[in-house]
C-alpha positions in Angstrom: 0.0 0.0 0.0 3.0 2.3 0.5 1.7 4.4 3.6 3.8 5.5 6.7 3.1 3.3 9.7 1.3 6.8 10.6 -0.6 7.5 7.5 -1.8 3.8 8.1 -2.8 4.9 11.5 -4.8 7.7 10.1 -6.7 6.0 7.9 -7.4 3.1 9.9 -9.1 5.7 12.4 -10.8 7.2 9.6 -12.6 4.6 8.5 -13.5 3.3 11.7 -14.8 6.5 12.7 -16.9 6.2 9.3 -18.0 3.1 10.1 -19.8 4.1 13.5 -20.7 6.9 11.8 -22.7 5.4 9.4 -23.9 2.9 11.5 -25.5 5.7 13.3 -27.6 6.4 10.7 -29.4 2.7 10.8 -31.6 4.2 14.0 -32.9 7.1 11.8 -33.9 4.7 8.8 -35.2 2.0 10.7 -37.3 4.3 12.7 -38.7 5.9 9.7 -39.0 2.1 7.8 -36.0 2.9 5.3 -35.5 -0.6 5.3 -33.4 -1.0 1.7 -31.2 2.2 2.4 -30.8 0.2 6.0 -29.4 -2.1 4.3 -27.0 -0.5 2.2 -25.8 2.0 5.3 -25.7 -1.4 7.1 -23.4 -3.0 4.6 -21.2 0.1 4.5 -20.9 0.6 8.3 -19.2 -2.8 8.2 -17.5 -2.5 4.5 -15.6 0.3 6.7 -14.8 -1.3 9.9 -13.2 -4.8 7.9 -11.5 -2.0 5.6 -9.4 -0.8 8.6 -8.6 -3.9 9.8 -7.1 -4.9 6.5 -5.3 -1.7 6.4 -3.7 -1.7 9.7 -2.5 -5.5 8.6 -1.3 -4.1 5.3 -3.7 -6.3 3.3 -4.8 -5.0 0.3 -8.0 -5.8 -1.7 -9.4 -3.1 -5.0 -13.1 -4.6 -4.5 -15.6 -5.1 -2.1 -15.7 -9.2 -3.1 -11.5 -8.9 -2.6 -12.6 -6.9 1.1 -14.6 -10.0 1.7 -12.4 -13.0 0.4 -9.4 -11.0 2.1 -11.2 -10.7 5.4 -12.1 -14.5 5.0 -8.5 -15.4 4.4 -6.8 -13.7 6.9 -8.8 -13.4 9.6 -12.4 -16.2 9.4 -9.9 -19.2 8.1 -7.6 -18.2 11.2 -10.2 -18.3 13.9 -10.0 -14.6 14.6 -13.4 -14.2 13.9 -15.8 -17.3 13.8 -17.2 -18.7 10.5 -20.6 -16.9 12.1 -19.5 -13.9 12.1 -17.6 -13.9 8.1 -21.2 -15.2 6.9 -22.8 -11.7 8.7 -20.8 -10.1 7.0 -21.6 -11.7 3.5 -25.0 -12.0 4.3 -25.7 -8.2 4.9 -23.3 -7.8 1.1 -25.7 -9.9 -0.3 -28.6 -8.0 0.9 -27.2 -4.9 0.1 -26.3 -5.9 -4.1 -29.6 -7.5 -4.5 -31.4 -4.1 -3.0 -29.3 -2.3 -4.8 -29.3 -4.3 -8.1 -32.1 -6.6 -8.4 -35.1 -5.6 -9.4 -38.2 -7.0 -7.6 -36.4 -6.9 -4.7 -38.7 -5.3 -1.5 -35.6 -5.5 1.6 -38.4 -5.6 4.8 -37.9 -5.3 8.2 -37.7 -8.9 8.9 -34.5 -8.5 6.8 -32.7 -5.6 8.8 -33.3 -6.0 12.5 -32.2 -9.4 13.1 -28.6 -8.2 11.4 -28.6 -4.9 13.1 -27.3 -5.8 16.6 -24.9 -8.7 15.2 -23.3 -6.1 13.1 -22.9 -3.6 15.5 -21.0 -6.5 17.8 -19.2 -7.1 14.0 -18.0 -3.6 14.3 -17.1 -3.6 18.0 -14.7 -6.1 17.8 -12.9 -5.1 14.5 -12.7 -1.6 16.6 -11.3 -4.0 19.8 -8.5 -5.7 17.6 -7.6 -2.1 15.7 -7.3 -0.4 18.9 -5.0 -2.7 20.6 -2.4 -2.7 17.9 
């Protein structure tokens, strides 16, 4: 990636601050039943938090399927983060491509509140394992 150990540091807090940030918004849409932008604020609160963590360990991935395979490879297939928790997160990118790119498509609230604590514990622990290096 070619950045300083501090530039690394400053983008790492960056997008983690991005992340809660954006996850902030999922209170406003689900109270007001935005439940497909839910899901693509959902998505991208996440999409943010595994960003960092892939920055900080100098891994480097140009899409959001590399963010994904990256985050399974380095840190799902190495027990950092349980097989449960890598299928969230693929779960709530699935959701979020076929709201965004499917037509037909309705994302409900049956779809968004079960996934909106887990990924909020997601977030919390990539925040944990930035924090502490």
């Amino acid at each position: 990636m070619g950045l300083t150990d501090e530039e690394r540091k400053s983008v790492v807090q960056f997008r983690m601050e991005k992340a809660k940030n954006t996850f902030s918004e999922i209170v406003l849409l689900t109270n007001n039943a935005l439940w497909h932008t839910a899901a693509n604020r959902l998505y991208y609160a996440c999409y943010y938090a595994v960003t960092a963590l892939l920055i900080q360990n100098g891994i480097e991935a140009k899409t959001h399927h590399g963010v994904i395979n990256q985050f399974g490879l380095h840190f799902v297939k190495t027990n950092i983060f349980s097989q449960q928790e890598g299928g969230l997160f693929q779960d709530i990118f699935e959701l979020r491509q076929e709201g965004d790119y499917t037509d037909w498509i309705i994302v409900t609230e049956e779809d968004i509140v079960p996934l909106v604590e887990p990924a909020k514990d997601f977030i919390d622990k990539i925040e944990q394992l930035v924090s502490t290096k």
